[in-house]
N, CA, C and O atoms as a Tripos MOL2 file, in Angstrom:
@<TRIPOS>MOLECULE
protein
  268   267    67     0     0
PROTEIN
NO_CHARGES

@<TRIPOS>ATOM
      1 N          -6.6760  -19.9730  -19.4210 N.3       1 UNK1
      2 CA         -5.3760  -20.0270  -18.7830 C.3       1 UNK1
      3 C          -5.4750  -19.5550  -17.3330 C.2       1 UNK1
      4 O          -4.8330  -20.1000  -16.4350 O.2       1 UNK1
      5 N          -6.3930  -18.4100  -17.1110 N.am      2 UNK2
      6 CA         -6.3200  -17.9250  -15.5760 C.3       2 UNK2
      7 C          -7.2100  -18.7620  -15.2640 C.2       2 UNK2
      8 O          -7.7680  -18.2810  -14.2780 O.2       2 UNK2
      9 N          -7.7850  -19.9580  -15.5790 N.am      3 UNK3
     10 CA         -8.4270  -20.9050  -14.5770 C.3       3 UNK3
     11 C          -8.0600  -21.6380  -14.1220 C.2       3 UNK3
     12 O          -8.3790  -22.1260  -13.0370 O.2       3 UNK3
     13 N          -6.7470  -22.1110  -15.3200 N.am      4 UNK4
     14 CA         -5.3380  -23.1910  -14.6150 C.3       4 UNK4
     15 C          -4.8440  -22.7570  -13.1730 C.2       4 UNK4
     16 O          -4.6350  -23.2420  -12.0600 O.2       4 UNK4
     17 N          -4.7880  -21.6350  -13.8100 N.am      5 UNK5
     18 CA         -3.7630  -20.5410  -12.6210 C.3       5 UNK5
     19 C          -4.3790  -20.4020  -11.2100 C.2       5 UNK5
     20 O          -3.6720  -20.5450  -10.2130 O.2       5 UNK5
     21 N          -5.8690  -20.0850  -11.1180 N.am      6 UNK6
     22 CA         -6.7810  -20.4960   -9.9550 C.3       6 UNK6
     23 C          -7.1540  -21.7540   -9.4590 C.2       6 UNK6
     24 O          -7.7670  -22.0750   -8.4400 O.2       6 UNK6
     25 N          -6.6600  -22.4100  -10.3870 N.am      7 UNK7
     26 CA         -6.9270  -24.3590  -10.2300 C.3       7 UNK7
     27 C          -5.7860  -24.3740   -8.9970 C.2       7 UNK7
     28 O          -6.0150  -24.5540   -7.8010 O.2       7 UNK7
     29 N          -4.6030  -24.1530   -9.5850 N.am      8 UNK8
     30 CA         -3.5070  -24.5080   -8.7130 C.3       8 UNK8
     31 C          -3.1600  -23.8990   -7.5820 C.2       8 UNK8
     32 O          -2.5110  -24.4720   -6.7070 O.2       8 UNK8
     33 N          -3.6260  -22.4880   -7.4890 N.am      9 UNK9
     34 CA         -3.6780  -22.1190   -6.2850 C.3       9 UNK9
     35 C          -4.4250  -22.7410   -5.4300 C.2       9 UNK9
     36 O          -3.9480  -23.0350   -4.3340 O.2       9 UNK9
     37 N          -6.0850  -23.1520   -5.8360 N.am     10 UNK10
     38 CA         -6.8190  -23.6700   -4.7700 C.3      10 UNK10
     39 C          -6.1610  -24.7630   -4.2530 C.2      10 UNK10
     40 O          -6.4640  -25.0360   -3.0920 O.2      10 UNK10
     41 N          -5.1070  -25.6710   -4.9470 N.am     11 UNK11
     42 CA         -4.5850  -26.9580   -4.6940 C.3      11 UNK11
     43 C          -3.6170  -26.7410   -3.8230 C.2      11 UNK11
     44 O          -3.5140  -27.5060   -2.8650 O.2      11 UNK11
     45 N          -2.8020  -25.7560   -3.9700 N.am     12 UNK12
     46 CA         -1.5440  -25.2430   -2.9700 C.3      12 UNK12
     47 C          -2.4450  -25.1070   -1.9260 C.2      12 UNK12
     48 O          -2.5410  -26.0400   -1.1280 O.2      12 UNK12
     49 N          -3.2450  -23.9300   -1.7620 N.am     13 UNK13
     50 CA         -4.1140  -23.6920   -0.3110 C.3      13 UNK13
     51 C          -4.8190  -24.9560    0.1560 C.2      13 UNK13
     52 O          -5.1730  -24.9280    1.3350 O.2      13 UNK13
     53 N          -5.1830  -26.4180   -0.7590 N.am     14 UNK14
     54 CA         -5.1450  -27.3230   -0.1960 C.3      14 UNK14
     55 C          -4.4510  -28.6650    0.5820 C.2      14 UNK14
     56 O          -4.8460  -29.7700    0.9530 O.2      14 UNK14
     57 N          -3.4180  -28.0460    0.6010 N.am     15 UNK15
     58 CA         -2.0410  -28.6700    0.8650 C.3      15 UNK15
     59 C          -1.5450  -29.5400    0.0120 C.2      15 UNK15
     60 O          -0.6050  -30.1350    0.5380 O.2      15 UNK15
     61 N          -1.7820  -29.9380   -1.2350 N.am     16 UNK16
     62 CA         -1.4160  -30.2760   -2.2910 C.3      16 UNK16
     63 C          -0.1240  -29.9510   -2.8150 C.2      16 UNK16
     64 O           0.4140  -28.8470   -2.7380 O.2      16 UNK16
     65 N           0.4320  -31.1870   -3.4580 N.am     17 UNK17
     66 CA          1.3890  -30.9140   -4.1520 C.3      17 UNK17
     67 C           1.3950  -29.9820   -5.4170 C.2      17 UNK17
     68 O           0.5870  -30.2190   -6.3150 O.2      17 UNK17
     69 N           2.2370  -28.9740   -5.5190 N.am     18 UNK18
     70 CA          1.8020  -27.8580   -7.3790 C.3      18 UNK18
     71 C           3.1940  -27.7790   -7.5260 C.2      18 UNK18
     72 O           4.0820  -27.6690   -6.6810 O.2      18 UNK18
     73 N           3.2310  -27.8650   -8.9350 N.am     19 UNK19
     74 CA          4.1070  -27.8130   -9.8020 C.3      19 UNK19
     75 C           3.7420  -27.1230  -11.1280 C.2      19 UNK19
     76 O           3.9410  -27.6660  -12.2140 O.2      19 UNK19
     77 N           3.1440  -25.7770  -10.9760 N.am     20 UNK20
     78 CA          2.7400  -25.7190  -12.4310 C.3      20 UNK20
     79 C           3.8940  -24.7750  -12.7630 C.2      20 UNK20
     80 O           4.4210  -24.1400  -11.8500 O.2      20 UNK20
     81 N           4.2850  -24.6590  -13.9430 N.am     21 UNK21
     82 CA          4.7260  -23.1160  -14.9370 C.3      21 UNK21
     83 C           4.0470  -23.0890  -16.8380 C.2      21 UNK21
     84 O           3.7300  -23.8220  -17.7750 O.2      21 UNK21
     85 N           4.1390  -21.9730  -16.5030 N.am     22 UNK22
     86 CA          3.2700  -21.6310  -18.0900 C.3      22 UNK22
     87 C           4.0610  -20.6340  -18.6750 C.2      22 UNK22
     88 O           4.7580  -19.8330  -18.0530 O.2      22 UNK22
     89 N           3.9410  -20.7020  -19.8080 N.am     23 UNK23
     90 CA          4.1730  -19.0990  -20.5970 C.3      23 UNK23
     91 C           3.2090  -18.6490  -20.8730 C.2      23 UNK23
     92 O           2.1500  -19.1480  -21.2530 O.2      23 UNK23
     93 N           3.6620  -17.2080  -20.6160 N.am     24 UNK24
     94 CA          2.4340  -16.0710  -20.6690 C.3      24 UNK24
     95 C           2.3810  -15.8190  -22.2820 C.2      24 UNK24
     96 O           1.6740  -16.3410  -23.1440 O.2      24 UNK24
     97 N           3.2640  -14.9540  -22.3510 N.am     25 UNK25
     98 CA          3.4910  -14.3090  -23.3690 C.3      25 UNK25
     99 C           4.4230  -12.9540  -23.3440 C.2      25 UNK25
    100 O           4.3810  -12.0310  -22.5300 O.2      25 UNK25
    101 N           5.1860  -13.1030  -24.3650 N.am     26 UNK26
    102 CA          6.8780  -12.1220  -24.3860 C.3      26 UNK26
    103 C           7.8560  -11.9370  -23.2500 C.2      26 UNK26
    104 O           8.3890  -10.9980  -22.6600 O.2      26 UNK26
    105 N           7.8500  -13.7730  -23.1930 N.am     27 UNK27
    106 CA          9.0890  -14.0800  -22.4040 C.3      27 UNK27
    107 C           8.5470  -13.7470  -20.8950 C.2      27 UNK27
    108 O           9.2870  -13.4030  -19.9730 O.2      27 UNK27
    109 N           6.9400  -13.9290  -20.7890 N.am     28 UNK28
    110 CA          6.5900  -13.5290  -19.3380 C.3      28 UNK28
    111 C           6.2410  -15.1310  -18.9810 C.2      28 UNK28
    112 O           5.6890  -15.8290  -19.8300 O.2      28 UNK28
    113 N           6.5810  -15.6300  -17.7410 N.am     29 UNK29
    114 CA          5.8150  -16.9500  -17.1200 C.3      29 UNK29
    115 C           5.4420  -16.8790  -16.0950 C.2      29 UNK29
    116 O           5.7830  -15.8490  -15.5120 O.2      29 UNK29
    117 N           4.7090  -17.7120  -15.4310 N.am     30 UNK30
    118 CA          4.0340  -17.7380  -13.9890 C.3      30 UNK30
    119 C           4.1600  -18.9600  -13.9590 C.2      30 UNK30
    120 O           3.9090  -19.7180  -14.8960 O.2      30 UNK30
    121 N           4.6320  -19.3200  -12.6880 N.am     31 UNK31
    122 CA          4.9060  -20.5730  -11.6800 C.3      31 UNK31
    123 C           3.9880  -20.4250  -10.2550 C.2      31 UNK31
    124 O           3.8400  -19.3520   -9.6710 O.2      31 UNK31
    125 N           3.3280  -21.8830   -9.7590 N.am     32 UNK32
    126 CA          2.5610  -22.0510   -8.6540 C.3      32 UNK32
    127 C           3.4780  -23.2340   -8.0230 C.2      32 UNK32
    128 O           3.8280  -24.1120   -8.8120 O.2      32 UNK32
    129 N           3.7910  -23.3100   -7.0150 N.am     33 UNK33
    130 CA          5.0040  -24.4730   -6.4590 C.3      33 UNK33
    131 C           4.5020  -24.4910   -5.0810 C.2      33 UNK33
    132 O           4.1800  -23.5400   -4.3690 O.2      33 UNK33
    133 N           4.4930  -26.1430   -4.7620 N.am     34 UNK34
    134 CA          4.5060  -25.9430   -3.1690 C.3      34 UNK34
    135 C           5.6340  -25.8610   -2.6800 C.2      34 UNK34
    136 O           6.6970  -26.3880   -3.0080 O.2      34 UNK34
    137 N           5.3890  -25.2360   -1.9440 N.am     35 UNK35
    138 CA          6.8410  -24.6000   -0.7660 C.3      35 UNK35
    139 C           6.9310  -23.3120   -0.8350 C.2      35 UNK35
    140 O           7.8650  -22.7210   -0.2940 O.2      35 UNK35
    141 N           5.9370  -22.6590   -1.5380 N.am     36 UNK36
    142 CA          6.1750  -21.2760   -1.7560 C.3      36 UNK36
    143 C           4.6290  -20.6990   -2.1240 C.2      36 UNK36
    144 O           3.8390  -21.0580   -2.9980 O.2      36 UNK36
    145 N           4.5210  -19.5330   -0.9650 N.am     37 UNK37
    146 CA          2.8650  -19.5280   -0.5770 C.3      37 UNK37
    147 C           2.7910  -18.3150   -1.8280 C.2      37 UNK37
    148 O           2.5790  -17.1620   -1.4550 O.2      37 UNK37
    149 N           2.9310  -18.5320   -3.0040 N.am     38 UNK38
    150 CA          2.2140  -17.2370   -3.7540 C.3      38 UNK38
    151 C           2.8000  -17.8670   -5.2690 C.2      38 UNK38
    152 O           3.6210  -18.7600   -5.4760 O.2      38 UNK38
    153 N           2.0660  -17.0630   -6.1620 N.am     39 UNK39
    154 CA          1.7520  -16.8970   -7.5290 C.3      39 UNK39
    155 C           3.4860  -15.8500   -7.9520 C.2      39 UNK39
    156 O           3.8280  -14.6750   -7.8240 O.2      39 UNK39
    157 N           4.1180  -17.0690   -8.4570 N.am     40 UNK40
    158 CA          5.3300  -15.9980   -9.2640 C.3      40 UNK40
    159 C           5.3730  -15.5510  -10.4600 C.2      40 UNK40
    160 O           5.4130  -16.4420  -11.3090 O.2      40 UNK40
    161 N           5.3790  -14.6460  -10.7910 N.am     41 UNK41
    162 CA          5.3510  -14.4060  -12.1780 C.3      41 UNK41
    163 C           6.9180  -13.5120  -12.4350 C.2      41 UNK41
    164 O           7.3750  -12.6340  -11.7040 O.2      41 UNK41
    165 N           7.5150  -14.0620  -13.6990 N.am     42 UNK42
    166 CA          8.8450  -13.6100  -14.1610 C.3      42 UNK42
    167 C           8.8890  -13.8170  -15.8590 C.2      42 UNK42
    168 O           8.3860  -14.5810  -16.6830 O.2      42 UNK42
    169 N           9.9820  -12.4330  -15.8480 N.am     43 UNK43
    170 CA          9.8480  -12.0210  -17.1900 C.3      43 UNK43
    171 C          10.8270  -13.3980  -18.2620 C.2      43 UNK43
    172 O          10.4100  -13.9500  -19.2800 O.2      43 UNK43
    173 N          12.3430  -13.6410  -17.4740 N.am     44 UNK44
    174 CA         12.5200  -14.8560  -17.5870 C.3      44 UNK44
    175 C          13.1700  -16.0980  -17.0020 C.2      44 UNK44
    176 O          13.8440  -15.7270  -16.0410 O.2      44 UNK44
    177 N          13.2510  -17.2750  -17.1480 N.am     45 UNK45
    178 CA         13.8200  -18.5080  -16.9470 C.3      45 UNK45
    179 C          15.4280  -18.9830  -17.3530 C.2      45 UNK45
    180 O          15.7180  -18.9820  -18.5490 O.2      45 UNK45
    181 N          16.2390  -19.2980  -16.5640 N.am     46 UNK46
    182 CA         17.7040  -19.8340  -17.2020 C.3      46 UNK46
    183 C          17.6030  -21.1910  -16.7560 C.2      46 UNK46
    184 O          16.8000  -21.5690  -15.9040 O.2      46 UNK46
    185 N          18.3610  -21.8540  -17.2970 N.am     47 UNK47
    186 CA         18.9860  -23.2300  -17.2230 C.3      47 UNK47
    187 C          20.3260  -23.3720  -16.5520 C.2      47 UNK47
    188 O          21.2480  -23.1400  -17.3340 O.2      47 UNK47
    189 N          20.6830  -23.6690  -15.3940 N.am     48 UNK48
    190 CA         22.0270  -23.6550  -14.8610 C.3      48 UNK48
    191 C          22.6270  -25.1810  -15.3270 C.2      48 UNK48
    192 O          21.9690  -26.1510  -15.7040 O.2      48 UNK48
    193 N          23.8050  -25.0840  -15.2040 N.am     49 UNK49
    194 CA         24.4870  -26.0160  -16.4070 C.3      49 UNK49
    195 C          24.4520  -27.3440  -15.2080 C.2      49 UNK49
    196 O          24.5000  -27.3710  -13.9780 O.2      49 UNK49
    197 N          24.3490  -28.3440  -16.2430 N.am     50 UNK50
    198 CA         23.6520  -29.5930  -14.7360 C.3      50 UNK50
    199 C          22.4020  -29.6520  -14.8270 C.2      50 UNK50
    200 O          21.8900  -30.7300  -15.1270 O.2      50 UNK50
    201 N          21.8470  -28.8600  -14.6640 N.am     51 UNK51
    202 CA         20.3860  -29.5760  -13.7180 C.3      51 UNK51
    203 C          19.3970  -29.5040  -15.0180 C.2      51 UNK51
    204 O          19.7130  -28.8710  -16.0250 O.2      51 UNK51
    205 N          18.2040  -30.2000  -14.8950 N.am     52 UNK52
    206 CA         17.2030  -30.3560  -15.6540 C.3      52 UNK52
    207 C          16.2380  -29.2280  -15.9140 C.2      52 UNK52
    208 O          15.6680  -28.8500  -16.9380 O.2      52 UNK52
    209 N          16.2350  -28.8040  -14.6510 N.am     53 UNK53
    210 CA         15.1840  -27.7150  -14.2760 C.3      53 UNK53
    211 C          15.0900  -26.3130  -14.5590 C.2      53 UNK53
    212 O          15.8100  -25.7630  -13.7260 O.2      53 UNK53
    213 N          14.6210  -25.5360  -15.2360 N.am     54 UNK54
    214 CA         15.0750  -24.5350  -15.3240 C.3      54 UNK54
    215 C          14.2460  -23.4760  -13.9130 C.2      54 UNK54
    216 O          13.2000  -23.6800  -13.2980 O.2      54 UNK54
    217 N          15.5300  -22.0510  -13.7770 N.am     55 UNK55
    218 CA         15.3140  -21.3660  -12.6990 C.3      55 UNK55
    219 C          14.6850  -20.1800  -12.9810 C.2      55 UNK55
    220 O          14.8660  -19.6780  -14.0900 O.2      55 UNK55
    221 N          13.7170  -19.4450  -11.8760 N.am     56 UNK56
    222 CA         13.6000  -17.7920  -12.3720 C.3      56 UNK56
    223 C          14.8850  -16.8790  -12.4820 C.2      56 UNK56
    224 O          16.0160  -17.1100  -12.0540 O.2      56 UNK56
    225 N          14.5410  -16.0840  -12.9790 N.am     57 UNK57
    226 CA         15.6090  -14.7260  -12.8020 C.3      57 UNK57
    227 C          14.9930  -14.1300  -11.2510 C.2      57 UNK57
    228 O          13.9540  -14.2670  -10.6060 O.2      57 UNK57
    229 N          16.3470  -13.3710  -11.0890 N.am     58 UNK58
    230 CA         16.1880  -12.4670  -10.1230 C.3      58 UNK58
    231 C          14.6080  -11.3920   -9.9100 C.2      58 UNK58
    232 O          13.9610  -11.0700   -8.9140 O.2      58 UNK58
    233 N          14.4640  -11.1020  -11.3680 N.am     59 UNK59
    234 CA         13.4740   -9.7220  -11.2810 C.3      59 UNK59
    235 C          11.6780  -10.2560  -12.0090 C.2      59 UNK59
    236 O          11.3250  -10.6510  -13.1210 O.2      59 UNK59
    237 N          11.0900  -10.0510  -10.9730 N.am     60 UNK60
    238 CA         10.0880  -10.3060  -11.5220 C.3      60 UNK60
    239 C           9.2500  -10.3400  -10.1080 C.2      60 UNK60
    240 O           9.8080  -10.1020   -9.0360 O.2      60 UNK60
    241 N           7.5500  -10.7280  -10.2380 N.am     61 UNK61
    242 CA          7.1050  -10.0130   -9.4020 C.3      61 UNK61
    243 C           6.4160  -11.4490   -8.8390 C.2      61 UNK61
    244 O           6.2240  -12.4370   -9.5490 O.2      61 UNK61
    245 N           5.9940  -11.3120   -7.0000 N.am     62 UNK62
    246 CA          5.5350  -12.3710   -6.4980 C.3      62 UNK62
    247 C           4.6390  -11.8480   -5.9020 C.2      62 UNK62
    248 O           4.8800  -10.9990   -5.0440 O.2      62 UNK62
    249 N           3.1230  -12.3080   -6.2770 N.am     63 UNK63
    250 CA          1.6800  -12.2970   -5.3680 C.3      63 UNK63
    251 C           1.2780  -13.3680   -4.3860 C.2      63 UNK63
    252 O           0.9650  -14.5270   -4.6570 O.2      63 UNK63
    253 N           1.3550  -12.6350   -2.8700 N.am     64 UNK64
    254 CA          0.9770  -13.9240   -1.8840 C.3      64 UNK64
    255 C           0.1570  -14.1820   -2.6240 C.2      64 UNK64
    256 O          -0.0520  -13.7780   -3.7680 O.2      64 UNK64
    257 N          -0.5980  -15.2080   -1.7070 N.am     65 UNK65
    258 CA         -1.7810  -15.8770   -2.2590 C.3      65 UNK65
    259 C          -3.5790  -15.3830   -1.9270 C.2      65 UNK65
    260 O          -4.6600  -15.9080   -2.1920 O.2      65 UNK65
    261 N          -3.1590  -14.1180   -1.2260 N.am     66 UNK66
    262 CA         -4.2620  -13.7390   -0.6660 C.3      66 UNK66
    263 C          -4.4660  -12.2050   -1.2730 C.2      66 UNK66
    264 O          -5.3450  -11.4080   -0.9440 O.2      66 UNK66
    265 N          -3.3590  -12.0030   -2.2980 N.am     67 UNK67
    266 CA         -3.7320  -10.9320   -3.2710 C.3      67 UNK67
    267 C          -4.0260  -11.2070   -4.5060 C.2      67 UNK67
    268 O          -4.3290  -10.3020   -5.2840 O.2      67 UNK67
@<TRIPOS>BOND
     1     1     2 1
     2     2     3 1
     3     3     4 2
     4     3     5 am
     5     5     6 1
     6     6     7 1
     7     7     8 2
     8     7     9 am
     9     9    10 1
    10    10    11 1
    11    11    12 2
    12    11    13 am
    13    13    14 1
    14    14    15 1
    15    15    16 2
    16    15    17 am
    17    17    18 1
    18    18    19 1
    19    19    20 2
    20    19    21 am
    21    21    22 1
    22    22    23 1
    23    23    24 2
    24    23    25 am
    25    25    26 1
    26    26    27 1
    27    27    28 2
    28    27    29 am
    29    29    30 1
    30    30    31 1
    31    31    32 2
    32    31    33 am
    33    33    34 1
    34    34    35 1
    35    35    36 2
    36    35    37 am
    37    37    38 1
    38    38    39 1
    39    39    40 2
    40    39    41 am
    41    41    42 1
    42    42    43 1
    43    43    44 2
    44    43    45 am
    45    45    46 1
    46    46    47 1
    47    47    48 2
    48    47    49 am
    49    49    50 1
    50    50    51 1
    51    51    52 2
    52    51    53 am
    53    53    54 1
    54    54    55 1
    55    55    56 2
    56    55    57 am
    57    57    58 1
    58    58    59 1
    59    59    60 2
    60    59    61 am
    61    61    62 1
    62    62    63 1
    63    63    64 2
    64    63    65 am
    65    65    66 1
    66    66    67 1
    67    67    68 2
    68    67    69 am
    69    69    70 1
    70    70    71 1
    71    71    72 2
    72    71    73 am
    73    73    74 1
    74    74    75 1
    75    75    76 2
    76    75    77 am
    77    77    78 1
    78    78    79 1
    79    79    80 2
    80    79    81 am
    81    81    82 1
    82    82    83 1
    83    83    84 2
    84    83    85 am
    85    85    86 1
    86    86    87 1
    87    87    88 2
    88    87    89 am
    89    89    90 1
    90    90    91 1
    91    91    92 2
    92    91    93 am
    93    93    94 1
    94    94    95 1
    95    95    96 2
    96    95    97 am
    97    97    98 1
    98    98    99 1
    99    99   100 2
   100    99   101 am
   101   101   102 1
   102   102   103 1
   103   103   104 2
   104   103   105 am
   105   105   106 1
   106   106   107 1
   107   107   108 2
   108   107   109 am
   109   109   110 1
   110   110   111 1
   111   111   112 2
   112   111   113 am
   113   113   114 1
   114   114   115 1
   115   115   116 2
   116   115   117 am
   117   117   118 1
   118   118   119 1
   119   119   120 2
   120   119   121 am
   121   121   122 1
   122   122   123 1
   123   123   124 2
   124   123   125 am
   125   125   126 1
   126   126   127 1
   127   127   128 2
   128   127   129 am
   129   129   130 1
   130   130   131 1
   131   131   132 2
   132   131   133 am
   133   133   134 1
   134   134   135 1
   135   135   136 2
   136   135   137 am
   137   137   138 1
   138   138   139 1
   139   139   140 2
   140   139   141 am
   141   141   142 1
   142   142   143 1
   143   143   144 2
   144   143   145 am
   145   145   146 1
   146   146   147 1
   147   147   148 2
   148   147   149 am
   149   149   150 1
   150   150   151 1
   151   151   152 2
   152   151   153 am
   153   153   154 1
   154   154   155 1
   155   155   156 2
   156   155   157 am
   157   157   158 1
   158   158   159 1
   159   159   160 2
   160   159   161 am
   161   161   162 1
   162   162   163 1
   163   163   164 2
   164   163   165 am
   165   165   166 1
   166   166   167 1
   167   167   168 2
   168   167   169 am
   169   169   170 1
   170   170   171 1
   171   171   172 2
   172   171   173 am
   173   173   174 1
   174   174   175 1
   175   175   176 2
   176   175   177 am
   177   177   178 1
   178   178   179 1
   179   179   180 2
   180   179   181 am
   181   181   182 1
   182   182   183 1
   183   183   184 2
   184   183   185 am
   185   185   186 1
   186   186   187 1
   187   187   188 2
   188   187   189 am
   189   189   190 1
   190   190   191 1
   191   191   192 2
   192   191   193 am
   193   193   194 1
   194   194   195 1
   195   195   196 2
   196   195   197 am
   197   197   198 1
   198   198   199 1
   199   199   200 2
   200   199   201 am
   201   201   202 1
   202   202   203 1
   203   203   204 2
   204   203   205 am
   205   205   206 1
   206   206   207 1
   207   207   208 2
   208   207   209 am
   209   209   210 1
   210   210   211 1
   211   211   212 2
   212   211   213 am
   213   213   214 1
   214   214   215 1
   215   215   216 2
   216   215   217 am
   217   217   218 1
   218   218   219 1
   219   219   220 2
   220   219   221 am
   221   221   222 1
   222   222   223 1
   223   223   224 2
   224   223   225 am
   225   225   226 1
   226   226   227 1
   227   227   228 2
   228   227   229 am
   229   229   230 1
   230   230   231 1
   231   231   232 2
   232   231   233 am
   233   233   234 1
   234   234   235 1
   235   235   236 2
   236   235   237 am
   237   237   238 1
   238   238   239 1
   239   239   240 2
   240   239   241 am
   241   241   242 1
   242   242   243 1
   243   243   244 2
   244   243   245 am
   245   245   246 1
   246   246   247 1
   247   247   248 2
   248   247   249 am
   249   249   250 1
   250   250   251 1
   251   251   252 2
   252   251   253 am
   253   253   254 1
   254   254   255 1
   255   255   256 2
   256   255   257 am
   257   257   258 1
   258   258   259 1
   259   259   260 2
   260   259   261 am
   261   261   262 1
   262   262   263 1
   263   263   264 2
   264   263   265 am
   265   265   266 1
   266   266   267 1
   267   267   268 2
@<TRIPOS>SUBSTRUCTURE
     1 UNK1         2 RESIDUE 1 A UNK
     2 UNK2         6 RESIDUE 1 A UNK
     3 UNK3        10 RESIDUE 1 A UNK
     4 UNK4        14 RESIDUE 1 A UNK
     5 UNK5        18 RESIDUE 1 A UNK
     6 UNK6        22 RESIDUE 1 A UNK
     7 UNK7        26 RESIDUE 1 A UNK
     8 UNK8        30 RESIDUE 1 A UNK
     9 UNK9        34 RESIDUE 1 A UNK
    10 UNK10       38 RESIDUE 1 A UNK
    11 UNK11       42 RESIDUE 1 A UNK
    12 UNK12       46 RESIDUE 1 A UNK
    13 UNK13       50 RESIDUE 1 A UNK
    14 UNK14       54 RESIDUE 1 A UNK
    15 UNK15       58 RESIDUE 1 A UNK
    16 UNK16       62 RESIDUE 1 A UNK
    17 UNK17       66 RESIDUE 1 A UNK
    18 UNK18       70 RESIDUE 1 A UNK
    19 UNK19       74 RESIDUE 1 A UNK
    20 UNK20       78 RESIDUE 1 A UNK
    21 UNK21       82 RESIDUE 1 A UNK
    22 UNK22       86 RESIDUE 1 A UNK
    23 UNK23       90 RESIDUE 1 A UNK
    24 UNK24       94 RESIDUE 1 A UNK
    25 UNK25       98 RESIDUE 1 A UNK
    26 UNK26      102 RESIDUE 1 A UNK
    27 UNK27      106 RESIDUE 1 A UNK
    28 UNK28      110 RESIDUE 1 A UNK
    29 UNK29      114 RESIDUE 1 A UNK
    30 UNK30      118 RESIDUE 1 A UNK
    31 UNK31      122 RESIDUE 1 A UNK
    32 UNK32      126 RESIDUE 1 A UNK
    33 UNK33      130 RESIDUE 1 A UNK
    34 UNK34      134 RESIDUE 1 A UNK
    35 UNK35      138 RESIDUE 1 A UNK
    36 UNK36      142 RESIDUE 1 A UNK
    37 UNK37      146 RESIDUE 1 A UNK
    38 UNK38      150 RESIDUE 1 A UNK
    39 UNK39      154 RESIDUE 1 A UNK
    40 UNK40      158 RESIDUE 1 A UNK
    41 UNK41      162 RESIDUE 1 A UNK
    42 UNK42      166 RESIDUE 1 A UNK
    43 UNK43      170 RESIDUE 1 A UNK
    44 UNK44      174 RESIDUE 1 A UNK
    45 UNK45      178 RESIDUE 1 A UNK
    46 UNK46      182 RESIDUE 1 A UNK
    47 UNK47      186 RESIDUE 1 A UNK
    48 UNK48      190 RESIDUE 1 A UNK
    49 UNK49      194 RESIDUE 1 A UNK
    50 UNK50      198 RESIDUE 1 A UNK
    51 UNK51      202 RESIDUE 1 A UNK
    52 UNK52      206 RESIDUE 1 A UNK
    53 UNK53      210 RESIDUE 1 A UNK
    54 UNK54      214 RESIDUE 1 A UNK
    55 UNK55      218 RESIDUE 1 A UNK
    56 UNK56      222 RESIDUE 1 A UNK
    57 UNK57      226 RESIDUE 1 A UNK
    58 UNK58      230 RESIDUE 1 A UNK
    59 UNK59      234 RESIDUE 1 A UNK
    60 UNK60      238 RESIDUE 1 A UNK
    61 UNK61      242 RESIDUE 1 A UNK
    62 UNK62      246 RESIDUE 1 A UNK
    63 UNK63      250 RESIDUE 1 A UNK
    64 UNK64      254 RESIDUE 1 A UNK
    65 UNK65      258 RESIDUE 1 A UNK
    66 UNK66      262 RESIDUE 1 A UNK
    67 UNK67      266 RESIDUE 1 A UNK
């Protein structure tokens, strides 16, 4: 799983399009997205009414990409 997770970073730092999210485990996930230079990790995800996509919560923790 942390090789996915280093896969997609190298792809973001390659100007690549990323779209990943995973579940960790006990409601923990990590998301890699371009447009956003770091590794998010959050405890959880909502669904706002409408959209397809689901969003982070407020609380949870973000590693640039160079930590």
């Amino acid at each position: 799983m942390y090789n996915a997770i280093d896969q997609q970073v190298g792809e973001l730092c390659g100007r690549q399009l990323v779209h990943y999210r995973k579940h960790l485990d006990d409601n923990y996930y990590v998301s890699v997205t371009t447009g956003y230079a770091c590794v998010d990790i959050r405890r959880r995800f909502f669904k706002p009414r409408g959209s397809r996509e689901y969003e982070p919560m407020k609380h949870g923790l973000a590693l640039r990409l160079d930590e």
